[in-house]
N, C-alpha and C positions, 0 to 999 in steps of 0.2 A: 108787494106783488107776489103772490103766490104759483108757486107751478107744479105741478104732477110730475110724480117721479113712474115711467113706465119701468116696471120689470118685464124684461123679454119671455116671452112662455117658453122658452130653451131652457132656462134659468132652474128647471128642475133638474135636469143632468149634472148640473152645480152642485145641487146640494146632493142628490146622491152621493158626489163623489165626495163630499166630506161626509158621510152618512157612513161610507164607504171606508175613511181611512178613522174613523170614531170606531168605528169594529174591529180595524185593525188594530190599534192600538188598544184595545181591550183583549184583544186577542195577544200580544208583545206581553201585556201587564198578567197577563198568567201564565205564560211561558218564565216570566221572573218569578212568580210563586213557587213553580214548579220546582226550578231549579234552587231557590231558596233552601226546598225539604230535600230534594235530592243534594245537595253540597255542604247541606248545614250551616246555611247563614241567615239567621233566624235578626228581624225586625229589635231594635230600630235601624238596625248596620245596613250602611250603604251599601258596600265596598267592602270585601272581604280582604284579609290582610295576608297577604304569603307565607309569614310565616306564624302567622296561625291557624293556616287551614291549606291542605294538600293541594284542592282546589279552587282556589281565589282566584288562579287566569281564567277559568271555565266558568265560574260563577261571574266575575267581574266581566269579561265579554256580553253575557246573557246581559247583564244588568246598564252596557253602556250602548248597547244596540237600542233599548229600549230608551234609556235617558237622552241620545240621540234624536232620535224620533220626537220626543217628548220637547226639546230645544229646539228644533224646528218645525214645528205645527205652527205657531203664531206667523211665522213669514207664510207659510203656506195656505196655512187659513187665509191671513188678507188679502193677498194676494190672487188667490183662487176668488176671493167672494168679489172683491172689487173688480178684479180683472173679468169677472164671471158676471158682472152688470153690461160692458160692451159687447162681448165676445163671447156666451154664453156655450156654443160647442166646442169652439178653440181651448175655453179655459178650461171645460168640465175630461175634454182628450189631453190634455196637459197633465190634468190632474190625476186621470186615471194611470196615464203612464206614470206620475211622478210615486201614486198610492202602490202600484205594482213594484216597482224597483224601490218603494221600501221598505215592502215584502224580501226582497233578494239582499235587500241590506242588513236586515236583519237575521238574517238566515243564516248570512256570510259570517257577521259580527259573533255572534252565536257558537258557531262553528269551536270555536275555541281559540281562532288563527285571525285576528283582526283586520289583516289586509285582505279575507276572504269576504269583507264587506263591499269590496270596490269591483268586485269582478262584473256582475249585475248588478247590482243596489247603487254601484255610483252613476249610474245615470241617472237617478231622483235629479243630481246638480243641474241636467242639463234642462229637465221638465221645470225644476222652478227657474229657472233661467230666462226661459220662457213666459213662464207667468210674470215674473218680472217685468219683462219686457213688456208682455203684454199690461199690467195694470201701471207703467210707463208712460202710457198713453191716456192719462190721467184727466188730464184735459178737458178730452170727450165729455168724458161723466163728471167731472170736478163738480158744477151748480147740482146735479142732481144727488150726487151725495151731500153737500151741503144742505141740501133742502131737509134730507133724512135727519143727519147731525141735529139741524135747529128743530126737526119734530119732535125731538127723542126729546129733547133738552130743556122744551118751552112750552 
């Protein structure tokens, strides 16, 4: 038996907001360039070493503000898009907030002083918290993504 899977017309606010933090983090991944030529830590090095380079805490914040970020897209990503199939405003204002404060997390992180990431930027925790919660309720939508799954698949 076959059944149609309704995406909500809200469900553009969704992808905005991951539209949204795809810029950002393009935006994060040249602020790392940047500081690469400005500190001298030239590719393939991760992670500058302290004591081989004056600036390794200054470069290595830039660089784990970003890796941060980059470690939590996949929670955020699925969660925003499944959570963003029931609740399509709820998740795409979750999301915005969560995209914003990790604008200010990385700002902080940056900064050179690492607990300047939690002043604003640690409320992303609270916004995916929420999204959590919200694609929690899994339930709802469970047959309709399954329907997707087995189109993808078969």
């Amino acid at each position: 038996m076959a059944a149609a899977l309704g995406i909500p017309k809200e469900y553009g606010y969704v992808v905005l907001v991951l539209l949204s933090y795809i810029f950002l983090n393009l935006w994060m991944s040249f602020q790392v360039g940047k500081a690469r030529k400005k500190y001298k830590v030239f590719y393939p090095t991760l992670y500058a070493i302290e004591s081989e380079n004056k600036d390794a805490k200054r470069f290595n914040c830039v660089q784990r503000g970003h890796q941060n970020s980059l470690e939590m897209m996949p929670v955020f990503f699925a969660t925003l898009l499944v959570g963003g199939l029931q609740l399509p405003v709820i998740a795409a204002g979750l999301g915005g907030f969560y995209t914003v404060a990790r604008f200010f997390y990385f700002k902080g992180y940056s900064s050179g002083l690492p607990e300047n990431r939690l002043r604003i930027g640690g409320l992303n925790f609270l916004a995916l918290f929420g999204l959590i919660i919200l694609t929690a309720d899994y339930p709802r939508c469970q047959h309709a993504v399954s329907i997707v799954f087995l189109k993808l698949c078969c």
